[in-house]
C-alpha positions as CSV (number, residue, x, y, z in Angstrom):
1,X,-13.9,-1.7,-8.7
2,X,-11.4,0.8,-7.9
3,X,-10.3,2.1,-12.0
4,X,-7.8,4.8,-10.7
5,X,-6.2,4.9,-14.5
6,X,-8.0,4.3,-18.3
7,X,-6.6,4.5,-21.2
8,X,-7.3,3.5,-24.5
9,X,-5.6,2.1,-27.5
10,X,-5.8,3.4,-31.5
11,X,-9.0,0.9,-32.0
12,X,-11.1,2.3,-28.9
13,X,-10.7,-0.6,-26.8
14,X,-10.4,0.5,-23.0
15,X,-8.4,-0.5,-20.6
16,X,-8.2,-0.2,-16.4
17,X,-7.2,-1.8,-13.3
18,X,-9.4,-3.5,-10.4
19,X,-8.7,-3.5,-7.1
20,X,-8.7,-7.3,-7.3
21,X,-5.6,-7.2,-9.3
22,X,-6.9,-7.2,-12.7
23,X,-6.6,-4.9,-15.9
24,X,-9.9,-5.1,-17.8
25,X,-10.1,-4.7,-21.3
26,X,-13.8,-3.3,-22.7
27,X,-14.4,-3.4,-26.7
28,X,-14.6,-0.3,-28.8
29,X,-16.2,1.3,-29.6
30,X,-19.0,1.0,-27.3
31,X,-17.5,-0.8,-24.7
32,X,-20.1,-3.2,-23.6
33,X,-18.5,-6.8,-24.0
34,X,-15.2,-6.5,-21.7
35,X,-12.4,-9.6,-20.7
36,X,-9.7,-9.8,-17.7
37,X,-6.9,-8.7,-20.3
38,X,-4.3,-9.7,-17.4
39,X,-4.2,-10.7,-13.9
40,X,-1.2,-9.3,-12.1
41,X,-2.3,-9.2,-8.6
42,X,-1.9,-5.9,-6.4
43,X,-3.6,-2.6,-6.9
44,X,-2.5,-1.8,-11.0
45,X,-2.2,2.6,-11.1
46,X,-1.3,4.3,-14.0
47,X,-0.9,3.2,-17.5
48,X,1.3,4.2,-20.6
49,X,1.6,2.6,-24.4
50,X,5.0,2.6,-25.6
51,X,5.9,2.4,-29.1
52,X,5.2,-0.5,-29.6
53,X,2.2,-1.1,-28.0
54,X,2.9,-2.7,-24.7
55,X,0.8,-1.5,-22.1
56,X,3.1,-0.4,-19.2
57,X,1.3,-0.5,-15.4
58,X,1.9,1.0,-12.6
59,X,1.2,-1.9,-9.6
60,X,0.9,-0.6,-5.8
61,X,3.4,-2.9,-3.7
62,X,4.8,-4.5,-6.9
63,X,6.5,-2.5,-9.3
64,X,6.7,-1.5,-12.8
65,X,4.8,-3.9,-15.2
66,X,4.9,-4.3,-18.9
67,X,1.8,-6.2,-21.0
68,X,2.3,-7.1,-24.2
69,X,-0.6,-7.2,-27.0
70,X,-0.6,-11.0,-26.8
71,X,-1.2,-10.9,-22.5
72,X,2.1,-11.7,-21.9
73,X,3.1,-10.2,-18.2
74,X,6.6,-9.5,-17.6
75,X,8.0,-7.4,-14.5
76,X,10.2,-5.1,-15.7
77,X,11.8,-3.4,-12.2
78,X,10.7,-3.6,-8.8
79,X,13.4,-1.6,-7.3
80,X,16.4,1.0,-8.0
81,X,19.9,0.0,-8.3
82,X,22.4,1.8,-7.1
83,X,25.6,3.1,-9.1
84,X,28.5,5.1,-7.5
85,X,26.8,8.5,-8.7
86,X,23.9,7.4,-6.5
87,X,24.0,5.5,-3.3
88,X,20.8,5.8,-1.8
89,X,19.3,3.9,-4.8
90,X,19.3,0.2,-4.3
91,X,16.2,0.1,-2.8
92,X,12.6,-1.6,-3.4
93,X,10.0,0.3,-4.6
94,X,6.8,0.7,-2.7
95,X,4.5,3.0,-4.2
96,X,4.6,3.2,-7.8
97,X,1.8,5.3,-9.3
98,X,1.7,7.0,-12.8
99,X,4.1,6.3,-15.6
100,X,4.9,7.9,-19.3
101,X,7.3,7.1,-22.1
102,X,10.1,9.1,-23.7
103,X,10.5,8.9,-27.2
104,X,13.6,7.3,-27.0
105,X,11.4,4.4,-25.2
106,X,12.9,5.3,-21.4
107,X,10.0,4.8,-18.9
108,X,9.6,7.6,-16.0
109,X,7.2,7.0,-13.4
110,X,6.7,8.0,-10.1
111,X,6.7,6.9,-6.8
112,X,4.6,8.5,-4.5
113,X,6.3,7.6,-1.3
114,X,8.7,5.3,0.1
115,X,7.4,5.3,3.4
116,X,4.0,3.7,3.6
117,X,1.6,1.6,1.6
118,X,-1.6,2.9,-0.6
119,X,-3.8,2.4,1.8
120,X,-1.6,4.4,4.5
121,X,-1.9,7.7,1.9
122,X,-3.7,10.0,4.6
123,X,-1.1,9.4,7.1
124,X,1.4,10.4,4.3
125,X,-0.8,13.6,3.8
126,X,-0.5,14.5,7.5
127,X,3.4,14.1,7.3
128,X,4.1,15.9,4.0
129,X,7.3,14.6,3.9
130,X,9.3,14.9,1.2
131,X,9.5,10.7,0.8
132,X,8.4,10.3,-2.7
133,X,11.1,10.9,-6.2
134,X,10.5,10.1,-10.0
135,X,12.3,6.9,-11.2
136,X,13.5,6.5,-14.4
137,X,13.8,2.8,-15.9
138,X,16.0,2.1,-19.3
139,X,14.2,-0.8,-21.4
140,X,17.8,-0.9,-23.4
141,X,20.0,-1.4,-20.1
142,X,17.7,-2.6,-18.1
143,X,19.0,-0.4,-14.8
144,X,16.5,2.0,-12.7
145,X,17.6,5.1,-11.2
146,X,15.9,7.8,-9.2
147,X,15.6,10.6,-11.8
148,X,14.1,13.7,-9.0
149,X,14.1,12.6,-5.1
150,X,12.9,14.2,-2.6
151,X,9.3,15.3,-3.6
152,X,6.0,15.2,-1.3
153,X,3.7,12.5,-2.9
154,X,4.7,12.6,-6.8
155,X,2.3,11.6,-8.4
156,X,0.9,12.2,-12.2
157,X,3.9,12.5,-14.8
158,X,2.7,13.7,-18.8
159,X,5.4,13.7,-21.4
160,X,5.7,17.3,-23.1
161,X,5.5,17.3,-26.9
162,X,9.3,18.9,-27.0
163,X,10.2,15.3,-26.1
164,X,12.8,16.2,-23.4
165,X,10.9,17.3,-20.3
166,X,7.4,15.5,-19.1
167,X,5.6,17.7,-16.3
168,X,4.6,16.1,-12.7
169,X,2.8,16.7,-9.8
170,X,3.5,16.8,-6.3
171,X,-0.1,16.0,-4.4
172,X,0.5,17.9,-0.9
173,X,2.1,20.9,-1.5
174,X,-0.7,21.0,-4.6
175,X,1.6,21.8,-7.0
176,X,3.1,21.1,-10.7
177,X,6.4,20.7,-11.8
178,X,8.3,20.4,-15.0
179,X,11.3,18.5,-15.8
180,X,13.9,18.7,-18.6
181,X,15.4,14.9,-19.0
182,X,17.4,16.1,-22.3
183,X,18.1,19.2,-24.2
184,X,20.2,22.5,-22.9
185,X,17.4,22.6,-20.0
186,X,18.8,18.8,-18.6
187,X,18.7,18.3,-15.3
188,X,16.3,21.9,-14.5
189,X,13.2,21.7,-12.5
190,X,10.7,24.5,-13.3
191,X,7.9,25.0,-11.0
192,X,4.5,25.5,-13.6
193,X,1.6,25.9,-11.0
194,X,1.9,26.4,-6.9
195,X,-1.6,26.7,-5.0
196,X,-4.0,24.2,-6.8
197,X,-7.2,24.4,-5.0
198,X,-6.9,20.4,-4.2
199,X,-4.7,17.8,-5.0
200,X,-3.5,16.7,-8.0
201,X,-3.0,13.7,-9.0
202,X,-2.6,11.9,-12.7
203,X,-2.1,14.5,-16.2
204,X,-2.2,13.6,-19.3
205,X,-2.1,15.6,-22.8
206,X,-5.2,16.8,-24.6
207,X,-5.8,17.1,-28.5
208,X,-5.1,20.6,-28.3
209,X,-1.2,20.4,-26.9
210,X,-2.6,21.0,-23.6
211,X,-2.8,18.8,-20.5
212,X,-5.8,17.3,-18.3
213,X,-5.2,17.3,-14.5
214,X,-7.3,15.4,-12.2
215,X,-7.5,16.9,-8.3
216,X,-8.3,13.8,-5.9
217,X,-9.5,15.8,-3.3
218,X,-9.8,19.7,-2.4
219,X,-8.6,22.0,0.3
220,X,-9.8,22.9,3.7
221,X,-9.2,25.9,6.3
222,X,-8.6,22.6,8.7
223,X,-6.4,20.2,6.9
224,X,-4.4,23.6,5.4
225,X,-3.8,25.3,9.0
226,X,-3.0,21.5,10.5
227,X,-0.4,21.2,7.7
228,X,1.6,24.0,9.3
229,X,1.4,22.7,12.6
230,X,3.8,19.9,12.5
231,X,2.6,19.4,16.5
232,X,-1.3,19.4,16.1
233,X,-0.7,16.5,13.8
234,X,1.6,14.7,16.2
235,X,-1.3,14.6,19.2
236,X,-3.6,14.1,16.3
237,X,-2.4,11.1,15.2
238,X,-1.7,10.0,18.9
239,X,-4.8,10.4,20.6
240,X,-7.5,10.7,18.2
241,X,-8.8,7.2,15.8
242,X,-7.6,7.7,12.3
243,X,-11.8,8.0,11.2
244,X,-11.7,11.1,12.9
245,X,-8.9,12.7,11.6
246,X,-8.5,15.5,9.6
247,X,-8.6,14.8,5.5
248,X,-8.9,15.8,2.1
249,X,-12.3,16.4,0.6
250,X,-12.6,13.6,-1.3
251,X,-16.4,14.0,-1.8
252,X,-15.7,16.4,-4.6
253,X,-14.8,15.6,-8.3
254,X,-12.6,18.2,-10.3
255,X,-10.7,18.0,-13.5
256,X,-9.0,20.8,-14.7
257,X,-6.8,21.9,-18.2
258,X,-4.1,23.9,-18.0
259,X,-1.6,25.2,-20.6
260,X,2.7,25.1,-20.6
261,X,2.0,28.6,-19.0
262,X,0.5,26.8,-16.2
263,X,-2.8,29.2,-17.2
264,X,-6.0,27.4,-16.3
265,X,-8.4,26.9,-19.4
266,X,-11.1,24.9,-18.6
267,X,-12.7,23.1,-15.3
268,X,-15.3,20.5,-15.3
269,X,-17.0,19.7,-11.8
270,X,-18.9,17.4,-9.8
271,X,-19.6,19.5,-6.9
272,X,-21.4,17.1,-4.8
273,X,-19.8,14.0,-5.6
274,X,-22.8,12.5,-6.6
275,X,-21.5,10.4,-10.0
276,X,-17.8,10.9,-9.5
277,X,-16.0,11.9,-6.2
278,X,-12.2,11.4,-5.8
279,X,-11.7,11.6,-9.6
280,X,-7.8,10.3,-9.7
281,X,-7.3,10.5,-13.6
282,X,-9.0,11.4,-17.0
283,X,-8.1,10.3,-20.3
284,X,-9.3,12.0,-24.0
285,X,-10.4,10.3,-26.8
286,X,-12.1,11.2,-30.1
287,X,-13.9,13.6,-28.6
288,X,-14.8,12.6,-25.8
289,X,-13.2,12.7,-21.9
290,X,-12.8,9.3,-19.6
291,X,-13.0,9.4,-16.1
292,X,-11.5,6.9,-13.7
293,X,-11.7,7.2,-9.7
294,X,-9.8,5.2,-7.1
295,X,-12.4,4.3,-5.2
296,X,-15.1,4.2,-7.8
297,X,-16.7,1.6,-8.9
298,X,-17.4,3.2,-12.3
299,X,-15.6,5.0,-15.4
300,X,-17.3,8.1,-16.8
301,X,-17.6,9.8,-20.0
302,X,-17.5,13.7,-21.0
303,X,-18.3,14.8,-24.4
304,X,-16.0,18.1,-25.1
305,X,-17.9,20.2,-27.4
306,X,-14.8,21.3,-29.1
307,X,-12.3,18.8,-28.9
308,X,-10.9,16.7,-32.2
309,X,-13.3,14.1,-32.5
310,X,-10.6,12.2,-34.4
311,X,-7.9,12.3,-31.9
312,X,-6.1,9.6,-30.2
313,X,-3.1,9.9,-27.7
314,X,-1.6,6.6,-29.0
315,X,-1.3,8.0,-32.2
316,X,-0.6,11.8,-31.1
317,X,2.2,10.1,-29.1
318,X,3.7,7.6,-31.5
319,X,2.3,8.1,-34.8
320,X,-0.4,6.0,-36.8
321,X,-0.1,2.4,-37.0
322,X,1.2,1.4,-40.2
């Protein structure tokens, strides 16, 4: 229940979280015999491989968690610590959501705010605040640093193959961002697509050099018009119940590709929600595309007609096992 992240590994085994705190590994290649590959407890978000094969997890409440091949658990941060370049560091995390490796093995994830819990995310919506920042955690120091502050729900973060920016989204201003880490671009933020019909949330590359995008929910007239009344959304959330207040269509499953250019090339739909609403991350594989929804209780499977039916991120990412 609850798979808002899958990924899989070079022999087609996949992995994803539970609600109840577990990350569940099912057998490649046809999945069908699964185990508990670790219990961590919390809600565990997004995933990465790093070079050597640890599986890094994003845990809601928790932190930043690193799995080793043999099930060994080991918390790697659970907070940012604060140097004299950067004071309002030294803080506990709250929200860590989506994570991705750089190639020199630094981890960048992101948290989406530092004001409420998961559950709490639509009154975050209503706020927009800008309460959420990318972190950046150094495997050979050890130290975590807020790498971007001041965004409004980060959420998805995608290495770029130039290995010195990784793009990321910002969920209510519907937006997509790109960040140079390294390089003569260090330090720039370039803005790659304003205006997303919904919300994005996790991105991840495709076999062609492109990138996956999953939208969580779409827009409304309502919600869109309520967002630039900062006072309709104080009475709101004063005098109405929360069921009745105004939200994201999350009845609708979306997942679209888009290029560098921030060009859209491709869109796959489920309209009414009927096998995949609130679709919160996709991963390819060999030819075919994974789907994995927060509140699911299910992981789909596309077949792209014209993807490399040989491809695999761990290895696109890192290289073939040896």
């Amino acid at each position: 229940e609850g798979p808002e992240d899958v990924i899989l590994d070079r022999d087609d085994n996949l992995y994803c979280g539970t609600r109840h705190g577990d990350i569940v590994r099912f057998f490649g290649p046809d999945h069908k015999r699964s185990e508990v590959f670790a219990h961590i407890g919390g809600h565990p978000l997004g995933m990465a491989f790093d070079k050597v094969g640890n599986l890094l997890v994003c845990i809601g409440g928790m932190g930043l968690f690193q799995v080793a091949p043999d099930k060994t658990v080991t918390k790697l941060t659970d907070e940012t610590n604060r140097s004299w370049f950067s004071v309002v560091d030294d803080s506990r995390l709250r929200l860590a959501d989506d994570v991705d490796v750089a190639p020199d093995g630094r981890i960048y994830f992101s948290e989406a705010t530092i004001r409420y819990e998961q559950e709490d995310w639509a009154t975050d919506a209503l706020e927009s605040r800008a309460s959420g920042r990318i972190i950046c955690y150094d495997p050979r120091t050890g130290k975590t640093h807020t790498e971007i502050p001041k965004l409004v729900f980060a959420n998805g973060v995608a290495m770029c193959p130039d290995g010195q920016s990784f793009m990321f989204a910002e969920s209510w201003t519907c937006s997509i961002s790109r960040y140079y880490f390294d390089g003569p671009k260090k330090g720039r933020t370039e803005k790659v697509i304003s205006n997303l019909p919904g919300y994005p949330d996790n991105i991840n590359r495709s076999s062609d050099g492109n990138y996956w995008l999953a939208l969580l929910g779409m827009r409304g007239p309502a919600l869109d018009l309520a967002l630039r009344m900062p006072g309709f959304r104080k009475r709101m959330a004063r005098r109405v119940a929360p069921d009745q207040w105004l939200y994201p269509n999350i009845n609708t499953g979306c997942v679209v590709k888009f290029n560098e250019k921030g060009e859209i090339l491709d869109n796959l739909w489920d309209l009414g929600g009927l096998n995949h609403p609130m679709i919160t991350s996709m991963r390819e594989h060999r030819g075919w595309l994974y789907l994995g929804g927060v509140s699911n209780n299910r992981i789909g499977r596309y077949r792209l007609p014209d993807a490399d039916p040989n491809w695999c991120a761990q290895d696109a990412y890192w290289g073939a096992r040896s």
